[in-house]
Residue, then its C-alpha position, 0 to 999 in steps of 0.5 A: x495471467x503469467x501461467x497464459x504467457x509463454x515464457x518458455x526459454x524466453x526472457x520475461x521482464x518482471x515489474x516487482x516492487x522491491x521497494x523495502x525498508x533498509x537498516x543504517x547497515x543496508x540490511x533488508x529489514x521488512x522482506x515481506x514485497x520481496x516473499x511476496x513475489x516468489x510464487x510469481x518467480x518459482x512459476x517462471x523457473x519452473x517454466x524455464x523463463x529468463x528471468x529480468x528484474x525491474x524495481x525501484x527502491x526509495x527516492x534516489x531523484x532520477x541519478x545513482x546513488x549508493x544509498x539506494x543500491x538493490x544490491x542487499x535486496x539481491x542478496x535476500x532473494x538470493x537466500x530466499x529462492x536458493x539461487x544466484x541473481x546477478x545484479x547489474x550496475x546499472x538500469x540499462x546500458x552495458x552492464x545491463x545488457x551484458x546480464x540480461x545476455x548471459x542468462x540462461x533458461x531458468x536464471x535471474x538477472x537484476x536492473x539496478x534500481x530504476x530510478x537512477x535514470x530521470x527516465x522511470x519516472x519521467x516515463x520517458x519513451x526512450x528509456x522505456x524502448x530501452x527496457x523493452x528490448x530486454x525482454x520477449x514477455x512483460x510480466x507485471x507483479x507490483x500493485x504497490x505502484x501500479x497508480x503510478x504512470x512510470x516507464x517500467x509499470x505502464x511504458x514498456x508494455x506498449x512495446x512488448x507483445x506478450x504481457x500479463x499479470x503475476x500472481x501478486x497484482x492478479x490476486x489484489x485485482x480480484x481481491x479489491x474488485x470484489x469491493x466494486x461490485x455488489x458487496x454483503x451489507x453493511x459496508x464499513x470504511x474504517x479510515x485513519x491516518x494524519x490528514x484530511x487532505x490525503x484521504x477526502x478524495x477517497x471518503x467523497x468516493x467511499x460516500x457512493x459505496x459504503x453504508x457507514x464510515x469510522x473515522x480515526x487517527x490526526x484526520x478525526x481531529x480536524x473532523x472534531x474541530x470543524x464541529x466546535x471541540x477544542x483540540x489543545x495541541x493537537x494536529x489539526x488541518x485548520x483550513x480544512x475545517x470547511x472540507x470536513x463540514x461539507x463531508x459530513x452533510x454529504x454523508x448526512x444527505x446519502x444516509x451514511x452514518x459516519x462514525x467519530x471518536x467520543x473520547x481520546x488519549x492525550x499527553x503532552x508529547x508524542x514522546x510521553x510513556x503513556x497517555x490520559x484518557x479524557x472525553x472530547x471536552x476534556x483536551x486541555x490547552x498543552x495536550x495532542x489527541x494521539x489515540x482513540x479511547x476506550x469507548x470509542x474503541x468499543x464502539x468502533x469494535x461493535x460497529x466493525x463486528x455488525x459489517x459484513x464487508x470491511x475496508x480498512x486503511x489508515x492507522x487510530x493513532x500513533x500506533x508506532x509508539x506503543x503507549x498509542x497503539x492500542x486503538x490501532x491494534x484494537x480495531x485490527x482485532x476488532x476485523x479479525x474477530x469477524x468471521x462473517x465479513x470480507x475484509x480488505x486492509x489497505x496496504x502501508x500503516x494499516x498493512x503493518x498494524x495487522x501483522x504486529x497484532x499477528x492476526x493478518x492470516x484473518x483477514x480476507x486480505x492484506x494489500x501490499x499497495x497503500x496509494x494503489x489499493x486506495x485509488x483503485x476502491x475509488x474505481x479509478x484506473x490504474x495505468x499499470x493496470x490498465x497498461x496490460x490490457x490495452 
């Protein structure tokens, strides 16, 4: 852990993940990764560290581009922290290391976004080498991307002697390992989202752990389907009908009760006002199912209110527009009205529901890693965490 390390006068590479959402204006909209890590970077001030900064912002495909600059996210923790940050031009070269040179104890220094060098996600050995000679101590504080091999969430490390986790990924690690090990029963799974195809691996793992699963959003249409209901417009996975059967038996066999939607909200467009509540026979041909309905909510609320352990991940609808938000917002009440249960929101969609529905100081923890939180309640390794213990 960073408050083991020593860091005193000495620089220390700081893996955040300021990956946040930009306005048309290059604005920083949603700054909640970047207070996120200030407990882990006021530590390291206090201490007297030299702080180096490493995150990488969207997609901006291994060169630089303007678009993609973390300049707006040094300005914003700049205000938030009362400091300057000097940002570099660049992820590593002159420029870098002129930054990382003139800090002084106590001072941050900022890489320009990583992934304007094919290195980072390449996780290329030069790059990084390159990256570890900035620094004496590596301190990794982004569970966001901790699923992912890079040069700076699992490269680096091997070539700094000193490492650790920061306060962020040190309280998801315990957080979710709880879910791991012998959890309260019942255990719930509640799991949303658009496609089957990017959440079977996790309901396969969820099948050994859980006592009961509910199903929502686009994935319970293709589960639907796969047992005879006519979906009009709706979007389905259509090759993935046999997957879904097969789950269900598994489920079945295991004595999982796997729990899915018994009527829906309907329209004919994702732009429509509001939405028709109809039961499962009841979807016309020019209708898409865009939300759980009222019964089914109200099932799924008694369902949630019975567990003692919950692990949501994955939104009932499309809860961005508001005439088909309420299954989301509803069953994100539904958790934070349960005083007697550990509950785990798995990061991205889910993560956004709960703050919207104001209820994320109720639940036992907000993740801020959706695909990191998701792989590691399958139990599996994550190479930016296992890259700090090896």
């Amino acid at each position: 852990h960073v408050s083991q390390l020593p860091v005193e006068g000495r620089r220390v590479f700081v893996r955040v993940d300021f990956n946040v959402p930009l306005d048309k204006s290059g604005k920083v909209t949603d700054d909640s990764r970047i207070t996120a890590t200030l407990p882990t970077l006021r530590h390291l001030i206090e201490r007297g560290a030299r702080i180096v900064l490493g995150s990488h912002l969207g997609r901006p495909d291994g060169k630089p581009d303007p678009k993609y600059t973390l300049e707006p996210v040094a300005a914003r923790l700049a205000d938030l922290l009362k400091c300057d940050v000097a940002l570099a031009d660049e992820p590593t070269g002159d420029g870098a290391r002129k930054v990382v040179a003139d800090l002084r104890d106590g001072q941050i220094g900022m890489l320009e976004n990583l992934r304007f060098d094919p290195g980072e996600e390449a996780n290329d050995d030069t790059f990084a080498r390159t990256l570890a000679s900035y620094c004496d101590v590596y301190v990794n504080d982004a569970f966001g991307t901790a699923h992912r091999a890079h040069a700076s969430t699992a490269g680096m490390a091997k070539f700094v002697a000193a490492r650790g986790a920061g306060f962020v990924m040190a309280t998801e690690i315990d957080k979710l390992t709880r879910l791991l090990g012998d959890v309260e029963r019942p255990y719930l799974a509640v799991i949303g989202g658009a496609k089957v195809s990017d959440k079977i691996e996790v309901l396969d793992a969820l099948l050994e752990r859980v006592n009961a699963i509910v199903i929502g959003g686009a994935m319970a249409n293709t589960f639907l389907e796969a047992q005879g209901k006519s979906l009009g417009k709706s979007r389905v996975e259509k090759d993935k009908a046999g997957v879904a059967r097969t789950f269900l038996r598994s489920a079945q066999e295991r004595g999982v009760a796997v729990h899915l939607p018994t009527d829906v909200i309907v329209a004919e467009s994702l732009d429509a006002s509001s939405g028709t509540v109809v039961g499962l026979d009841g979807i016309g041909a020019a209708h898409m199912a865009l939300d759980i309905g009222p019964a089914t909510l109200a099932n799924y609320a008694r369902i949630i209110g019975d567990a003692r352990t919950i692990f949501w991940n994955g939104p009932m609808g499309v809860f961005e527009k508001p005439a088909f938000a309420n299954g989301t917002v509803g069953v994100a009440h539904a958790i934070a009205d349960n005083r007697f249960a550990f509950s785990v929101v798995g990061g991205g969609d889910s993560a956004a529901a709960v703050v919207a529905a104001g209820v994320a100081d109720k639940v036992s923890h907000v993740s801020t890693g959706g695909g990191a939180s998701l792989e590691f309640v399958q139990g599996l390794d994550l190479p930016g965490i296992a890259a700090l213990a090896s």
